[in-house]
C-alpha positions in Angstrom: -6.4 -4.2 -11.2 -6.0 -0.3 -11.5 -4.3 2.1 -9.3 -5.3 5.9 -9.3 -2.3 8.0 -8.3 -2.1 12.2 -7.9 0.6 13.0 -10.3 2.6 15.1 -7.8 2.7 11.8 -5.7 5.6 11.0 -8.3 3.8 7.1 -8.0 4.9 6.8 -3.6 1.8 6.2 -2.4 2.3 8.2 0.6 3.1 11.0 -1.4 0.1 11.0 -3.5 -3.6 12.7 -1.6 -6.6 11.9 -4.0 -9.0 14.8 -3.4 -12.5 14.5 -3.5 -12.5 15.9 -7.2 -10.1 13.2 -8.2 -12.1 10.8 -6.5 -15.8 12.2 -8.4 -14.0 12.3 -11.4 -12.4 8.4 -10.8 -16.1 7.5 -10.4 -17.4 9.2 -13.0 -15.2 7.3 -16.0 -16.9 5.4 -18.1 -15.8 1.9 -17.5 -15.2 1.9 -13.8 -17.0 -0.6 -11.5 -16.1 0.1 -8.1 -13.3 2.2 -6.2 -12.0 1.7 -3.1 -9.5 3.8 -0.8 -5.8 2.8 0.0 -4.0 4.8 3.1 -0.2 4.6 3.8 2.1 6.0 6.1 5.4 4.5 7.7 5.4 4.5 11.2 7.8 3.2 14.3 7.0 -0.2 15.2 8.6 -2.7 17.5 8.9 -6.2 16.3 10.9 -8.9 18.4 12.3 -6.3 20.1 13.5 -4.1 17.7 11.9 -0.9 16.5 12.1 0.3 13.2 10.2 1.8 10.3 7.3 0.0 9.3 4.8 0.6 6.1 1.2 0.4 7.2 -1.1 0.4 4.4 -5.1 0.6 5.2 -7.6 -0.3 2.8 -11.3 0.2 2.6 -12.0 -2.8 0.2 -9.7 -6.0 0.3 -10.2 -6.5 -3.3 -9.3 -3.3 -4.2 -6.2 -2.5 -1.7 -6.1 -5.5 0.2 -2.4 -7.8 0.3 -3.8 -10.5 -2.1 -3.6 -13.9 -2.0 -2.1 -14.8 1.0 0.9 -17.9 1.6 -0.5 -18.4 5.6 -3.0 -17.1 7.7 -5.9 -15.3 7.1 -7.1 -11.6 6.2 -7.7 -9.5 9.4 -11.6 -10.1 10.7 -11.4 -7.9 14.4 -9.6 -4.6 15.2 -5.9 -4.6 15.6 -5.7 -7.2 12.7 -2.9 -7.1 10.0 -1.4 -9.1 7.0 2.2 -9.1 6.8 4.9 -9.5 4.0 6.5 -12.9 4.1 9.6 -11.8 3.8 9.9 -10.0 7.2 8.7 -13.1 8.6 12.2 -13.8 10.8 11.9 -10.8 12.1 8.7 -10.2 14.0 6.3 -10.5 11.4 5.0 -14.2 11.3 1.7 -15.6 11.9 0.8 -14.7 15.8 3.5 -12.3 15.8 2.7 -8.9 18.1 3.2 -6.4 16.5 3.6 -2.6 18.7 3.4 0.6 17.2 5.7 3.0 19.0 5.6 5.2 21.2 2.1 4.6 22.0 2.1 1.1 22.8 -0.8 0.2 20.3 -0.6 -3.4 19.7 -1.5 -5.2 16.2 -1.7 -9.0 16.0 0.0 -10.4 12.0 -2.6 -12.8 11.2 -2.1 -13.3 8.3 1.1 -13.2 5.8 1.8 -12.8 1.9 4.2 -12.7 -0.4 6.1 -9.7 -2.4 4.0 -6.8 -0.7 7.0 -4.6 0.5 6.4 -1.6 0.1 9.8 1.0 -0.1 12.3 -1.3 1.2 10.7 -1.8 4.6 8.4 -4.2 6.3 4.9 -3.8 5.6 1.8 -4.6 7.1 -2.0 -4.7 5.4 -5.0 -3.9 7.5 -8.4 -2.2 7.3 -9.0 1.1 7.1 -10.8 1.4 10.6 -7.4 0.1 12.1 -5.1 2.1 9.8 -6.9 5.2 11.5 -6.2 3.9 14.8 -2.3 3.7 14.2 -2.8 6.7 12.1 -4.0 8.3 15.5 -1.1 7.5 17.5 0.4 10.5 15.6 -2.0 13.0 15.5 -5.7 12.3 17.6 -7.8 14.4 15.0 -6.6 12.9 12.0 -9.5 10.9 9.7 -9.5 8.9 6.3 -11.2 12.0 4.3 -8.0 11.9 2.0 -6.9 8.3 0.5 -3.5 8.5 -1.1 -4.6 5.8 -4.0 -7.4 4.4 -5.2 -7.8 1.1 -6.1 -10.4 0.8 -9.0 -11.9 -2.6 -10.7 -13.1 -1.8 -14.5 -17.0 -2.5 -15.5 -16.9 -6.2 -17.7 -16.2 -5.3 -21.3 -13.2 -3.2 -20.3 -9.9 -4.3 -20.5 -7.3 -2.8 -17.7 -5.4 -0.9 -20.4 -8.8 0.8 -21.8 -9.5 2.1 -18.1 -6.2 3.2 -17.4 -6.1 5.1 -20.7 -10.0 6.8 -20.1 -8.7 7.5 -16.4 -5.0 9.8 -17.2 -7.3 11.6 -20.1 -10.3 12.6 -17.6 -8.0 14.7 -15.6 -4.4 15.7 -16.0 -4.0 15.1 -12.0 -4.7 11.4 -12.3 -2.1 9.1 -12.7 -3.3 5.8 -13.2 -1.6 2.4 -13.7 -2.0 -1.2 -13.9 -1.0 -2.9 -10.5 1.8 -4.4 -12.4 2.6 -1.2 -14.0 2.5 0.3 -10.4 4.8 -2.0 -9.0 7.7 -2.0 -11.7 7.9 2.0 -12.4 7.6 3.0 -8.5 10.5 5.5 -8.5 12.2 3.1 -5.4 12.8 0.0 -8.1 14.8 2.0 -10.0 17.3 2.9 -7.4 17.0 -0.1 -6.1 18.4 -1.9 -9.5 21.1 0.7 -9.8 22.3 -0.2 -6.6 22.7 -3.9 -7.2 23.8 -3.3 -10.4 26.3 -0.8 -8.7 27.4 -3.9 -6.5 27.5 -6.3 -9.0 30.4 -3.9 -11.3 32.3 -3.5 -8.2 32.4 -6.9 -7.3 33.6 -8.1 -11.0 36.1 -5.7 -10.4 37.3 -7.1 -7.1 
């Protein structure tokens, strides 16, 4: 429901690192239930023959970082697991769909598939965070999941999503937290996104 941010992440989720003292103080709000960590990184990753760059986002808790409710499939059970976004289904990214993360040659296997989850313009994939540590890997062999780049927090019952959000940007000016919808509609991507269509839609009333 509520997504923790560092403000100098400017709301990209693999800009943003969430420290441990963002994290204690996350934990510490009054009204907060339960956290859980979100990882993402874009990576190269061949799909029906074609590489390109891929957003793989590993999450410690499927209800707090996981792709939601999913249109086919299932949510990833065994290593090398991942959830896809529907939309990249025609290329590569359906149900069954191998999946290989270049140039290592790690293979994932898309399980699963839901809808809207894109994250910056690119296909995405949702996994756990033990199998976002092995892509991770690929790049650099000693890197771990000490650092999230979001967390996903659930408020205690009696607070409302806007109450949490509210307690959370006041208990530290380097937390920037959001609704999940909020999240979605003020990434700084949308915007450029709109202005290019709106860009394409003057210039083709002009045509």
């Amino acid at each position: 429901p509520v997504l923790v941010f560092n403000v100098d992440g400017r709301r990209f989720p693999q800009s943003s690192t969430i420290n441990p003292s963002i994290e204690k103080t996350v934990e510490a709000t009054t009204g907060v239930a339960t956290t859980g960590r979100i990882y993402q990184g874009t990576f190269p990753v061949e799909a029906a023959g074609t590489t390109g760059a891929t957003s793989v986002l590993g999450y410690s808790d499927a209800d707090l970082g996981g792709p939601g409710e999913l249109v086919d499939g299932r949510l990833p059970r065994a290593p090398g697991e991942v959830v896809a976004n529907a939309g990249n289904a025609e290329d590569g990214f359906g149900v069954g769909s191998t999946l290989t993360v270049q140039p290592s040659g790690l293979e994932l296997r898309v399980v699963g598939v839901a809808d809207d989850i894109g994250i910056n313009v690119l296909p995405t994939v949702f996994t756990p965070a033990e199998t976002y540590l092995t892509v991770l890997r690929t790049r650099n062999p000693a890197a771990t999941l000490d650092i999230p780049n979001v967390l996903g927090v659930a408020p205690a019952e009696g607070t409302t999503v806007s109450e949490l959000t509210e307690r959370l940007n006041r208990a530290d000016e380097s937390i920037d937290a959001l609704s999940r919808s909020d999240a979605a509609d003020l990434n700084p991507g949308i915007e450029a996104i709109k202005q290019s269509f709106t860009v394409i839609l003057v210039l083709f009333g002009l045509v």
